[in-house]
C-alpha positions in Angstrom: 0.0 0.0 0.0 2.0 2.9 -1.7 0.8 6.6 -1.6 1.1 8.6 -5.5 3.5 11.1 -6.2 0.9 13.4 -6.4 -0.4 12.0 -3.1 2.3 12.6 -1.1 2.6 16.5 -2.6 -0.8 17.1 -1.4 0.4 15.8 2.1 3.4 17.7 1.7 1.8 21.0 1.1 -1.1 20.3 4.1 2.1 20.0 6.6 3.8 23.2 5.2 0.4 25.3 5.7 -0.2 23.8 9.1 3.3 24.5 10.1 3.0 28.1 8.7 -0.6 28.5 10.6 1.4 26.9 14.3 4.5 29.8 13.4 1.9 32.7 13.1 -0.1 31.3 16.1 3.1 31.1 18.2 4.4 34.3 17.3 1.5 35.8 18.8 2.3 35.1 22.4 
């Protein structure tokens, strides 16, 4: 049970906006 390419770029790209959303969130303490 493999994931597609294209798959694991939409994956990619959810972590990278969550991790941007967590930096913004932090940074307003």
């Amino acid at each position: 049970m493999g994931f597609s390419d294209e798959q694991i770029r939409d994956m990619l790209e959810l972590k990278e906006d969550l991790a941007e959303k967590i930096i913004k969130y932090k940074g307003k303490d």
